[in-house]
N, C-alpha and C positions, 0 to 999 in steps of 0.2 A: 191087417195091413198097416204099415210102417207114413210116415208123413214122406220118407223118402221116397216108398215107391208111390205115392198119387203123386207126386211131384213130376217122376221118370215117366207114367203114365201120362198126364200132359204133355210135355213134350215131345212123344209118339205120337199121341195121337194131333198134334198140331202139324207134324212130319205126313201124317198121312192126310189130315186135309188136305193141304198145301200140296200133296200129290195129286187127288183126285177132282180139286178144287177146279172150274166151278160145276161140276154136276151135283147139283141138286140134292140128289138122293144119298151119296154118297157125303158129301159135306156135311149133313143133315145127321147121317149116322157118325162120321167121327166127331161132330161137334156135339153134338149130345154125351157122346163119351167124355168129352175134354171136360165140361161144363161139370160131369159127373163126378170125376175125378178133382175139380176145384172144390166142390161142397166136400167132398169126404176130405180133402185137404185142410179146409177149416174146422169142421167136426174133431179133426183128430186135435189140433189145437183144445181145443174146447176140453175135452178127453182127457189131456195130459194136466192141462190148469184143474181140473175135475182131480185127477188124482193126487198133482205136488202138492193141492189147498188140502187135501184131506177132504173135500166138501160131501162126497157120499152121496151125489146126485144119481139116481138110474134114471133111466130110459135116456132118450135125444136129446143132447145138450146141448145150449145156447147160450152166450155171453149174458142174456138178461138170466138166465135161470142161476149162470153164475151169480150173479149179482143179487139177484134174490135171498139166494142161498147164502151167500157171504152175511148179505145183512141182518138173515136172522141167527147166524151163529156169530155175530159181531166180528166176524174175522176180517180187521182193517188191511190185511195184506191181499187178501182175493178181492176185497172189495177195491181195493187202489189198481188190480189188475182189470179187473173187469173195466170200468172206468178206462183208464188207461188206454186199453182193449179198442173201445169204441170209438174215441178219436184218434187214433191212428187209425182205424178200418176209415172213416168217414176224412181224413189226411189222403189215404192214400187210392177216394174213389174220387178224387173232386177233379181230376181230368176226362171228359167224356166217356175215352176207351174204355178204360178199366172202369167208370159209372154203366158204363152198357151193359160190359161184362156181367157185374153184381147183380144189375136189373134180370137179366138172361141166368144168373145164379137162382135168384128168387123165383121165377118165369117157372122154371124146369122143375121144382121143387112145389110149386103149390099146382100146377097143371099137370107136370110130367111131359112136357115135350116142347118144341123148342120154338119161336117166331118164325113166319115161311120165309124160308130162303130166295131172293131172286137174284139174278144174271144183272150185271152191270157192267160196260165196259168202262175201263179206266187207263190214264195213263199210268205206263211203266215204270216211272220216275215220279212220283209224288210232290206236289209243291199245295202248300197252305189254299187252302179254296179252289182248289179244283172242281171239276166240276164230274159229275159220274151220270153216264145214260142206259138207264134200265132196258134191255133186248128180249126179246117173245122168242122161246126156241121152244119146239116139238118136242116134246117129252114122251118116254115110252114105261109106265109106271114107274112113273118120278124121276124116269133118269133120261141121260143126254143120249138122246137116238145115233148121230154118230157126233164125232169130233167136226167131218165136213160140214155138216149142218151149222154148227157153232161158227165155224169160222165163213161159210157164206153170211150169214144173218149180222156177224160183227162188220163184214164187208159193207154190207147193203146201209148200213148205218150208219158209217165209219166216215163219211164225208160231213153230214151234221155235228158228228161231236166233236170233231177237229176244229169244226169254223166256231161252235161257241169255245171252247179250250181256249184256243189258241188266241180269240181275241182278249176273253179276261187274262192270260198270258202275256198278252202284250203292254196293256194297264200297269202291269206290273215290272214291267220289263224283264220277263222270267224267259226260259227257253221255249221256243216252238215246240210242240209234240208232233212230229212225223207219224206216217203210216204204221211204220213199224213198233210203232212207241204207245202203242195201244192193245190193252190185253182185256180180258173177261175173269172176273171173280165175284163170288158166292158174298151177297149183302146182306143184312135186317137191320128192321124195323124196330125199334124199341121205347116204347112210350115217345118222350122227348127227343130220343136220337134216331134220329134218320140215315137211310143209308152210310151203316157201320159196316168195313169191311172186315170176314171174319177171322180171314189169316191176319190179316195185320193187328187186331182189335187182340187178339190171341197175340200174338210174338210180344206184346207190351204187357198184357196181364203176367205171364208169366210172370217175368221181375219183380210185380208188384205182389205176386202170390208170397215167392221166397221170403222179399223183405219182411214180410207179416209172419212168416214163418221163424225166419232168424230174430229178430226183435222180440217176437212174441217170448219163446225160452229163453234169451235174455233176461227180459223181465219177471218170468216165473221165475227162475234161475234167482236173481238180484232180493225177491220178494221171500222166497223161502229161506234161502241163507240168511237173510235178518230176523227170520222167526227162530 
């Protein structure tokens, strides 16, 4: 598999989150895939730098293994890559989302499976410091028993999170959130970051997947041609 289709893969399977989103079980199974499809994404990176260096590495490759590898065959251009490499990766985690992401990258790779997902409602319309209230729904092996259920239980709550919203809303002089202006999506938990929402948390990795992507063979690119 090509770096183009984990890429295409990603944003399928954040297509199908985003559809089945927020039940639990299903969330649960295309974000494992996405998550999945971002590792083999960097791997393949890792792979290509592996082969333009020449470096001869087998088995799972890692930016440090480059590096390793680079320094003891003194080859200054894998080693300026690798190097290179790393601050841009740590450039391009230093906003929460994509920090989550990487965390949940790591998470999935040394455990094998993902932080429990829970149900939060939220407003429709996002504004800086919102606030988001976690909902109890019936689950029927891990999944949402019906849609009605979800949408009584968002009801039954639905007049508390308006009154705190809508007063930090007001602090700010930002818009009310109406009735209708409040929905339920699929959250975690991550070390440090707290209620990270996971379609949204996904629609911003991406981009930041690409850029690491296209930057990356640039500078392989720029690094071998001078050799």
């Amino acid at each position: 598999m090509n770096i183009e289709d984990t890429i295409k893969n990603c944003e399928i399977y954040l297509k199908q989150i985003n559809q089945y989103d927020p039940d639990p079980y299903y969330v649960n199974y295309f974000f494992a895939k996405f998550i999945d499809s971002v590792n083999d994404t960097f791997d393949i990176i890792f792979e290509e730098a592996n082969r333009d260096f020449g470096l001869f590495i087998s088995g799972k490759i890692s930016q440090n293994k480059i590096y390793e590898k680079a320094k003891m065959k003194n080859d200054q251009n894998a080693i300026k890559f690798s190097e290179w490499y790393l601050m841009k990766f740590i450039e391009e985690h230093e906003n929460p989302y994509p920090n989550a992401i990487k965390k949940i990258c790591q998470l999935k790779k040394k455990i094998g499976k993902l932080p429990e997902i829970k149900i939060m409602i939220r407003a429709s319309d996002r504004y800086k410091d919102d606030i988001n209230q976690q909902i109890k729904v019936n689950l029927s092996n891990e999944k949402l028993r019906s849609k009605k259920e979800l949408i009584i239980e968002i009801k039954r709550q639905l007049p508390i999170f308006l009154e705190v919203i809508n007063h930090k809303r007001s602090e700010k002089n930002e818009p009310e959130v109406g009735e209708n202006q409040a929905i339920a999506s699929g959250f975690v938990d991550i070390e440090e970051h707290e209620n990270i929402e996971i379609v949204y948390a996904s629609e911003i990795y991406i981009p930041v997947m690409k850029r690491l992507v296209e930057e990356s063979r640039r500078k392989i690119k720029e690094l071998t041609i001078r050799n």
